[in-house]
N, C-alpha and C positions, 0 to 999 in steps of 0.2 A: 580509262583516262585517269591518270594520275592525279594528285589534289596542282602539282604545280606545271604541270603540261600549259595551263590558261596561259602562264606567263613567258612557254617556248615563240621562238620569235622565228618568223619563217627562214629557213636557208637557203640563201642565195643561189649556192653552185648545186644546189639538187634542184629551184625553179628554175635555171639556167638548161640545166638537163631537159626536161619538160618543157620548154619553153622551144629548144634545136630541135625537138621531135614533135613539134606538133606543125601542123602545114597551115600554112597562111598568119601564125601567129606573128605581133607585133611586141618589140622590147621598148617600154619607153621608161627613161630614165626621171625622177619630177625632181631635180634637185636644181639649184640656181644657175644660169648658165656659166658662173664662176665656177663653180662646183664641175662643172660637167668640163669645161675648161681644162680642168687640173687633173683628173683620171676619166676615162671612160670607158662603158663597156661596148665593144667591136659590132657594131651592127645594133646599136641601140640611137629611140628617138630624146634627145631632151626636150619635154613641154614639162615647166617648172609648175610648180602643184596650184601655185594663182594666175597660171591659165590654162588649167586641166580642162576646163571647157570648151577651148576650141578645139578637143581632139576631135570633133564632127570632121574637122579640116584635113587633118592625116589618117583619122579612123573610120571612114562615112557608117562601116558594118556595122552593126550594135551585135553583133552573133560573129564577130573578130576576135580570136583570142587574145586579150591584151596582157599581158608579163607587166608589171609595176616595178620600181624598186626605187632608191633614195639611198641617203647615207647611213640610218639604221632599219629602215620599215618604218618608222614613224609619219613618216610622209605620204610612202608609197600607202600606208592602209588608209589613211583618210581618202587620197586620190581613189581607193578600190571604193568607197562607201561615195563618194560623190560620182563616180561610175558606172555604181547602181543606180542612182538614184535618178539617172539619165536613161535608163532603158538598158545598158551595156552588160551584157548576161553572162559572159566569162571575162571578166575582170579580175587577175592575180596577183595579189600582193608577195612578190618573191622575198624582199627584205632590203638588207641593205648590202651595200659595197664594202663596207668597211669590213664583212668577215667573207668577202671574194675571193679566193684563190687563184684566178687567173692573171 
């Protein structure tokens, strides 16, 4: 591990990959529903990151693969540690949209 790898930030279109290949997994997006409004990705959930908690509601699993993402990963990795901290045991912070290629 390199000295500046700590500051690589996860890539979108390779969690996006992992994300189509895995079975039962869920894409949710946590950005504002303005945000989600203006682009979004094809088969993903918006619950915006302050009301990441009711994903009991859309996720009942806690052993459901959840895919994360937001406008750079700064959102989406908080949502991954509040995630955990719910029981939720694959929680993904993929990144953000803004370096999406699709």
């Amino acid at each position: 591990m390199g000295l500046f790898s700590f500051f690589k930030r996860p890539d979108i279109n390779e969690g996006l990959k992992a994300f189509k290949s895995t079975d039962g997994a869920v894409l949710i997006d946590v950005r504002t529903e303005e945000e989600y409004a203006e682009r979004k990705i094809e088969g993903s959930i918006n619950l915006p990151l302050d009301e990441i908690t009711k994903i009991t509601s859309v996720v009942p699993d806690k052993n459901t693969p959840v895919f994360l993402h937001c406008r750079s990963g700064k959102r989406s990795g908080k949502a991954q540690k509040i995630l955990a901290s719910m029981g939720y045991t694959k929680a993904v912070n993929i990144g953000g949209i803004i370096t999406y290629k699709g």
